[in-house]
C-alpha positions as a printed Julia matrix, in Angstrom:
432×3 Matrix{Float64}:
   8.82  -30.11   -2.11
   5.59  -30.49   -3.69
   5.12  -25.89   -2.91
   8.49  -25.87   -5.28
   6.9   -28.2    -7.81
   3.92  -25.85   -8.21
   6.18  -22.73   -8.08
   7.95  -23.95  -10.71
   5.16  -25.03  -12.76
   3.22  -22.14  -12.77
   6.62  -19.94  -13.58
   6.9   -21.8   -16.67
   3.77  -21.33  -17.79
   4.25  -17.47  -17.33
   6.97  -17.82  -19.3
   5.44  -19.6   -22.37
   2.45  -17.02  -22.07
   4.48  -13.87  -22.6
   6.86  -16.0   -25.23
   3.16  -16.79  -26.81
   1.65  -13.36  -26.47
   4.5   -10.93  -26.74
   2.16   -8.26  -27.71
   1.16   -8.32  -24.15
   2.62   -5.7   -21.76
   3.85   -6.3   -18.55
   3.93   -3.14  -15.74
   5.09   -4.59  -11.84
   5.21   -2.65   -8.65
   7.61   -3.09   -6.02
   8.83   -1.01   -2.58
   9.25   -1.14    0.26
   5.28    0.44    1.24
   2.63    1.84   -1.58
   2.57   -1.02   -3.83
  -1.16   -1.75   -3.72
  -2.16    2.13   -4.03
   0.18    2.41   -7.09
  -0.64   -0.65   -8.68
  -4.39    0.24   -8.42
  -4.02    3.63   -9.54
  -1.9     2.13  -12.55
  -4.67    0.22  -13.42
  -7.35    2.63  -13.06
  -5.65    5.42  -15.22
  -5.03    2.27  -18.2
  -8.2     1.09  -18.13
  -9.67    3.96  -20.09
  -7.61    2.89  -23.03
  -6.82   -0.8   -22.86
  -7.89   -3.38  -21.46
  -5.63   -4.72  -18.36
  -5.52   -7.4   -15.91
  -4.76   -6.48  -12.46
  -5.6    -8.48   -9.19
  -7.39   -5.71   -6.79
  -6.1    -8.05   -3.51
  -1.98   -8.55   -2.77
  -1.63  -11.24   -4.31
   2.28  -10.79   -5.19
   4.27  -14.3    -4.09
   6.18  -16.54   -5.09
   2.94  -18.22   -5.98
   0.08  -16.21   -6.06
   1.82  -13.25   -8.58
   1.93  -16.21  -11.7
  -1.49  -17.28  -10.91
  -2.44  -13.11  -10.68
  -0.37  -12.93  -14.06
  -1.83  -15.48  -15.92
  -5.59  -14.61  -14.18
  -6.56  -17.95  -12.62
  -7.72  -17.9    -9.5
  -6.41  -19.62   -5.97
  -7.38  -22.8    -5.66
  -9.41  -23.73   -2.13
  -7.81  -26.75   -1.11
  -3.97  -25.79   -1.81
  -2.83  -29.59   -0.86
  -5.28  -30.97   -3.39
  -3.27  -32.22   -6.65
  -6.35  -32.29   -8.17
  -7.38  -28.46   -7.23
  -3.33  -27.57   -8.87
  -4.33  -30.26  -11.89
  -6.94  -28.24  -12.72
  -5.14  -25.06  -12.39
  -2.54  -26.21  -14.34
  -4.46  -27.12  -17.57
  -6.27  -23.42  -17.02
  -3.2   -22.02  -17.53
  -2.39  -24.28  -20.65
  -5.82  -22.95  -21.87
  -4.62  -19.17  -20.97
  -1.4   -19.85  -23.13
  -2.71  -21.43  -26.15
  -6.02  -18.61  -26.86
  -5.41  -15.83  -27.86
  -4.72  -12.55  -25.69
  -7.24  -11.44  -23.54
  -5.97   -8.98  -22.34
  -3.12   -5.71  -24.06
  -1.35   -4.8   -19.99
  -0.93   -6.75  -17.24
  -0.52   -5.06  -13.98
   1.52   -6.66  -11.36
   2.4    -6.03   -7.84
   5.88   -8.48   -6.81
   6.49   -8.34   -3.04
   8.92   -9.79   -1.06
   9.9   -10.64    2.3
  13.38  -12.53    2.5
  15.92  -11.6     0.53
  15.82  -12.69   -3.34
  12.41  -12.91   -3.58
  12.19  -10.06   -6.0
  15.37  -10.61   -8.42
  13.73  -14.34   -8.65
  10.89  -12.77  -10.1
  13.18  -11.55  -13.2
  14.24  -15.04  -14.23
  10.85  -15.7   -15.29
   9.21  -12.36  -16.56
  10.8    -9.56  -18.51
   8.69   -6.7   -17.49
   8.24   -3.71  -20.14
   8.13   -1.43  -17.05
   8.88   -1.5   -13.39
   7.34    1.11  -10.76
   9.68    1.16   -7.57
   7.86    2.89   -4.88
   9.51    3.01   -1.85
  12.6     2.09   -0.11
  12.33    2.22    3.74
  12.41   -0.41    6.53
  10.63   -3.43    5.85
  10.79   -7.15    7.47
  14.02   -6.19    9.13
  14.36   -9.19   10.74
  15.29  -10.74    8.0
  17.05   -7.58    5.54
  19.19   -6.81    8.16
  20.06   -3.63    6.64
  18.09   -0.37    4.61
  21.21   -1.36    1.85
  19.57   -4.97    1.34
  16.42   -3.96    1.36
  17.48   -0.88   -1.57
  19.24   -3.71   -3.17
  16.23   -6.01   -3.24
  13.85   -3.69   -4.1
  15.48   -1.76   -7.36
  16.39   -5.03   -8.26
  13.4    -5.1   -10.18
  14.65   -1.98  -12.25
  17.26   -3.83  -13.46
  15.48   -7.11  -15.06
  13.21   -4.79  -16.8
  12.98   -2.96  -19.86
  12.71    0.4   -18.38
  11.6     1.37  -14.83
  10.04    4.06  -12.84
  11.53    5.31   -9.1
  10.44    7.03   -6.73
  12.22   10.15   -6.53
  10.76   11.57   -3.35
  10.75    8.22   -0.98
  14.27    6.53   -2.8
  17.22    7.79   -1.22
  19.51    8.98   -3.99
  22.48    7.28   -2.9
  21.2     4.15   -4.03
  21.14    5.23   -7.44
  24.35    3.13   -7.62
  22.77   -0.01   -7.45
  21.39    0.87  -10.45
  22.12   -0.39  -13.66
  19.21   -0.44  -16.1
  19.76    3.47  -18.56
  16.5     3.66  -19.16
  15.27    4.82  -16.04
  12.74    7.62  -15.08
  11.88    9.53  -11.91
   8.38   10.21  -10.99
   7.02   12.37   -7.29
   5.45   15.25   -6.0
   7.88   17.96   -6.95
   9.2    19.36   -9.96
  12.61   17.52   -9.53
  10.59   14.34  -10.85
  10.32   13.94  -14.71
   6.8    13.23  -13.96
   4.97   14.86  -11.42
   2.21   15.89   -9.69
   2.52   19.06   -7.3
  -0.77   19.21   -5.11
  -1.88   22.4    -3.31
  -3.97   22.39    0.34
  -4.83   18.86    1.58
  -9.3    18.97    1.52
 -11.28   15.79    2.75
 -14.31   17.43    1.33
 -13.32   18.72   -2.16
 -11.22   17.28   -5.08
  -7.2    17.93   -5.09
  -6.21   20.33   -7.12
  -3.13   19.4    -8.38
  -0.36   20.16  -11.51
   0.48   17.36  -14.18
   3.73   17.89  -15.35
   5.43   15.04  -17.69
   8.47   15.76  -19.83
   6.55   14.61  -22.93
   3.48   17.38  -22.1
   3.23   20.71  -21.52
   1.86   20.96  -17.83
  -1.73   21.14  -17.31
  -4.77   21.32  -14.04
  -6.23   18.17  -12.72
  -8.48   17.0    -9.69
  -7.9    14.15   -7.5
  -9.92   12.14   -5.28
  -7.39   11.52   -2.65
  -6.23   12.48    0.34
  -2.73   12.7     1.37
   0.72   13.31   -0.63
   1.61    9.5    -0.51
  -2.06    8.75   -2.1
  -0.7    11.76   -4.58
   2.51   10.25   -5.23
   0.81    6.63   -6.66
  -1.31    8.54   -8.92
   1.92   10.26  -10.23
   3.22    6.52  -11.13
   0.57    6.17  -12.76
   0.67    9.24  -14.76
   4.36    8.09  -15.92
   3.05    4.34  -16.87
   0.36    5.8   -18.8
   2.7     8.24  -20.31
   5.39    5.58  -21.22
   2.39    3.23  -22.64
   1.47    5.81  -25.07
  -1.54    7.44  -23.59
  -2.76   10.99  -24.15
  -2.46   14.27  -21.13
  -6.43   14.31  -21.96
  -6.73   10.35  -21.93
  -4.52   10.95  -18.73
  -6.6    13.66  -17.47
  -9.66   12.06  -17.35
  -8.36    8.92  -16.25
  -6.76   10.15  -12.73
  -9.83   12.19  -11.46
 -11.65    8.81  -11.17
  -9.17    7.27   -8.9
 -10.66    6.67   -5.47
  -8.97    5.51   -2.51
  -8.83    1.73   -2.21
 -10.09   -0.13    1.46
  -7.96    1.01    4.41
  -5.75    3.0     2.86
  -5.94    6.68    3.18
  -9.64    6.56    3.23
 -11.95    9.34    4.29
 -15.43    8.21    6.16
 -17.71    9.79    8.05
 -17.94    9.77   11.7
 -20.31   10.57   14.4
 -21.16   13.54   15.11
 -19.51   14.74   12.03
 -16.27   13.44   12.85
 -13.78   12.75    9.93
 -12.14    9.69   10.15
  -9.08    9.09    8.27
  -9.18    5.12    7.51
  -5.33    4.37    6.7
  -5.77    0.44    8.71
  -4.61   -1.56    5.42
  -1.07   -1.82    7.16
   1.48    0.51    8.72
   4.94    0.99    7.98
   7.83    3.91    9.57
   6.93    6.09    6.23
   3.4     5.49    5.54
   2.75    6.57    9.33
   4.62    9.67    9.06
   2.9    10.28    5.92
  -0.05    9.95    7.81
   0.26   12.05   10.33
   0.89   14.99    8.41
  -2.01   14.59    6.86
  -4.26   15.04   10.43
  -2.26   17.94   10.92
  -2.79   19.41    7.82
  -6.52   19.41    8.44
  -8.91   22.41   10.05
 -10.68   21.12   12.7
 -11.46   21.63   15.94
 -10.27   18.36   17.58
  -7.48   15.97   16.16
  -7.01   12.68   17.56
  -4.13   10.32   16.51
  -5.13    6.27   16.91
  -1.53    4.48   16.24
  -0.85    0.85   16.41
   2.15   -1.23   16.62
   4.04   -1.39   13.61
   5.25   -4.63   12.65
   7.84   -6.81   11.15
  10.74   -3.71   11.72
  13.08   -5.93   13.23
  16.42   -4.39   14.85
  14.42   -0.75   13.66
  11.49   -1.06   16.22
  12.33    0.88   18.74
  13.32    3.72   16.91
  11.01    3.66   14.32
   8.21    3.79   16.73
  10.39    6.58   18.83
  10.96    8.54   15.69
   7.01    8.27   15.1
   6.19    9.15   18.92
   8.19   12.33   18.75
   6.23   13.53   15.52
   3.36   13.63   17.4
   2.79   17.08   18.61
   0.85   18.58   21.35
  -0.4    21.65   19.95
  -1.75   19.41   17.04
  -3.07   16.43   19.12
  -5.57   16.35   21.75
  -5.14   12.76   22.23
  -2.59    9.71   21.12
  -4.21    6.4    21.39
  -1.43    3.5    20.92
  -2.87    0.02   20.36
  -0.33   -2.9    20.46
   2.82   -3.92   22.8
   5.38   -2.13   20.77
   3.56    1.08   20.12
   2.97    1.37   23.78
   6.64    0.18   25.0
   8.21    2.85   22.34
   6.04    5.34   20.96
   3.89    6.02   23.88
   6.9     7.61   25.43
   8.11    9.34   22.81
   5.22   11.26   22.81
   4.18   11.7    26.24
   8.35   13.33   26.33
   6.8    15.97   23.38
   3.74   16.94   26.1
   0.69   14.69   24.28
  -1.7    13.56   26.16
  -0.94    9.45   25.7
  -2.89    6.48   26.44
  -2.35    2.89   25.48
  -4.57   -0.16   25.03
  -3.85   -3.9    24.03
  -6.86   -4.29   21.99
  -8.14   -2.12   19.33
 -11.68   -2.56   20.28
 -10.75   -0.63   23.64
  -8.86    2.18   21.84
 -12.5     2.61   19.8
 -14.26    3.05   23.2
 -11.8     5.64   24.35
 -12.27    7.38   21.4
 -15.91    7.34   21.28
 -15.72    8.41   24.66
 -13.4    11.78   23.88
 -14.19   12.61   20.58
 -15.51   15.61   19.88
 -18.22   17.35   16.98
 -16.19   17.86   14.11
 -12.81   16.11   15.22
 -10.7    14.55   12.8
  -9.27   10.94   13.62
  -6.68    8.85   12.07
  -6.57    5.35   12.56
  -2.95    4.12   11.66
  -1.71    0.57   11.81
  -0.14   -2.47   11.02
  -2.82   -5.87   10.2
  -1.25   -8.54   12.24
  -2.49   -8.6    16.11
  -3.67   -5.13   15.72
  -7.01   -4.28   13.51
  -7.58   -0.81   14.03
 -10.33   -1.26   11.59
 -12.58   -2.68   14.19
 -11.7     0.13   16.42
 -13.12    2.73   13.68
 -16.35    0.54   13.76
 -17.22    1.71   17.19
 -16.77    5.76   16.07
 -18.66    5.33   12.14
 -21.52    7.4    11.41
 -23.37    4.42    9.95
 -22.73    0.82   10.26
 -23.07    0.28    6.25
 -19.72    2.33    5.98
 -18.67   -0.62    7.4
 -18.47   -2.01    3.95
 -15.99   -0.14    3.36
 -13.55   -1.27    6.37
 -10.94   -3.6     5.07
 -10.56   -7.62    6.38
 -14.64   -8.15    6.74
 -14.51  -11.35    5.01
 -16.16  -13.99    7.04
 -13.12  -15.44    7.87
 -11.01  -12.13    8.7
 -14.3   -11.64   10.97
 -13.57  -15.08   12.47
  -9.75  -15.04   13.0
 -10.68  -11.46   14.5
 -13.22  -12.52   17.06
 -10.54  -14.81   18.26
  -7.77  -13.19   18.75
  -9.79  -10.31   20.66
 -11.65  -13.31   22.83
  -7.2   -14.57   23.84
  -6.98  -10.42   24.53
 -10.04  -10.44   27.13
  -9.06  -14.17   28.32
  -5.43  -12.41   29.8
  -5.8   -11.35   33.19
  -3.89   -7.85   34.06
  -1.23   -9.8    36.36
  -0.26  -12.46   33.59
């Protein structure tokens, strides 16, 4: 009762904010994987011209997105009426000054169905970015068709919106009713695109801007992987659609860097290049991935993949699917962390000839790699947060332990809650 009460508090106030500030634009991100990527490239490539407001963590429900909206932080003590008191006369504050801000960047997640059309009876957004539609919390979408539905639902309630052309099926085009709608990817069949050459870890992506408003022109990215590519062509079509220039534009995308955990490049030992994609794992993002290590020239490739979560009635054959991409003339070694990864994918390889072995814990799967790796190798570290933490496992092969800065969920408390759950790991015997 009282979580409603604050919900629909806080809505309200978003509501009297953009009726206050109209002038202010409004740019969310939804899909099924990508969001955060997107959303920070979106904001990166704006902030050259205007000035935005964009939370850099998830913070995209039911909750958190108005507070992230109307920039007021989390309170502490969530049960406090006092702590939501206070935040509720910030956000009377935020509404009555004047704008501080010309875009507001938004990511809107959900994870039942309804959660994102909800969002649309309280904000209007000027533009939607859809990123993605693949499996995602199956267990309670049921179906790829409810989770399209929920997902471009957000094109609808908006002004004008943004799809992914190369990761949205084009069959569900039909659940589309919003005209003004715009395509953005990695090919030319996009309206806005960017078409990358050879994937380098060491030197800047040289890539092709193409919009329909410019004529095409060279740029350089600082990212690795055509999925890291494909959020930096959202942001190209926001920035287009919000009236900035192909130089503005130009400059603006070769100083987006990878954000924590996802599709990050660090150095190893013994010159090892480790591909730091932890943030979360989904069936797409994986496969993404993957290509990626293959893609690479080294002497030694070694694929670290854990458990993907959340896939409901998909599991098994999204981790099967997954298993038989690995390949043994690309792979000297597949390292599977988690119960589902090693039930379903470790098969699925070992079937394609890999060489396969499984661990519970991540910090195990680090000291098999440490063990094997070899100068030079590249490494991938691939999967999902909950119960898996392949981030610590990339701790044991890092070049230098300050990198470990830059190693997502080192928070005190993600330290804590990850000390714990590896101390229950250790505390099972092997007969239990």
């Amino acid at each position: 009762m009282f979580k409603s009460y604050v919900q629909r508090r806080l809505e309200s106030y978003v509501r009297r904010y953009f009726r206050r500030h109209p002038e202010v634009k409004l740019v969310i991100v939804t899909g099924s994987v990508g969001k955060t990527s997107t959303k920070l490239a979106i904001g990166t490539v704006l902030s050259h011209r205007y000035t935005i407001r964009l939370h850099e963590g998830n913070h995209n429900s039911e909750i958190s997105a108005p507070l992230a909206i109307l920039g007021i932080d989390y309170p502490d003590d969530i049960r406090s009426i006092g702590a939501w008191r206070q935040v509720f006369k910030a956000a009377r504050m935020r509404i009555r000054q004047p704008a501080d801000v010309q875009v507001i960047v938004q990511e809107v997640g959900t994870d039942r169905i309804g959660q994102v059309p909800h969002f649309g009876t309280y904000a209007t957004p000027d533009i939607a970015v859809v990123t993605a539609v693949s499996p995602e919390h199956m267990e309670y979408f049921g179906t790829i068709e409810q989770v399209a539905a929920e997902e471009l639902s957000a094109a609808n309630f908006s002004r004008q919106a943004i799809i992914n052309r190369d990761d949205i099926d084009g069959d569900f085009s039909r659940l589309l009713t919003n005209p003004n709608i715009s395509t953005y990817g990695t090919s030319s069949a996009a309206e806005y695109s960017l078409e990358s050459g050879e994937i380098s870890v060491t030197e800047p992506i040289r890539a092709i801007m193409k919009a329909k408003d410019w004529d095409e022109r060279p740029v350089k990215l600082q990212v690795v992987g055509e999925h890291s590519v494909r959020a930096i062509a959202a942001a190209v079509a926001v920035a287009v659609k919000l009236g900035m220039t192909a130089d503005e534009v130009e400059k603006a995308v070769a100083t987006i860097r990878p954000a924590k955990g996802r599709m990050n490049v660090l150095r190893g030992l013994e010159d090892a290049i480790i591909l730091d994609d932890t943030y979360n794992s989904s069936p797409l993002a994986a496969a993404a991935a993957l290509r990626v290590l293959y893609q690479l020239v080294v002497p030694q490739r070694i694929a670290v993949l854990g458990s993907m979560n959340e896939l409901g009635a998909v599991t098994v054959e999204a981790h099967d699917v997954l298993g038989a991409m690995c390949d043994p003339t690309q792979l000297s070694h597949v390292v599977t962390v988690g119960e589902e990864a090693e039930k379903y994918l470790a098969p699925a390889a070992k079937r394609n000839g890999c060489h396969v072995v499984s661990f519970k814990s991540a910090l195990e799967a680090g000291a098999y790699v440490h063990k094997v790796m070899e100068p030079g190798a590249a490494i991938l570290f691939k999967g999902s947060e909950g119960k898996i933490y392949l981030e610590e496992a990339i701790k044991v092969v890092l070049h230098s332990t300050e990198e470990e800065e830059s190693l997502v969920r080192q928070s005190p408390a993600w330290l804590e809650r990850k000390r714990q759950f590896f101390e229950s790991l250790a505390n099972v015997s092997p007969e239990s």
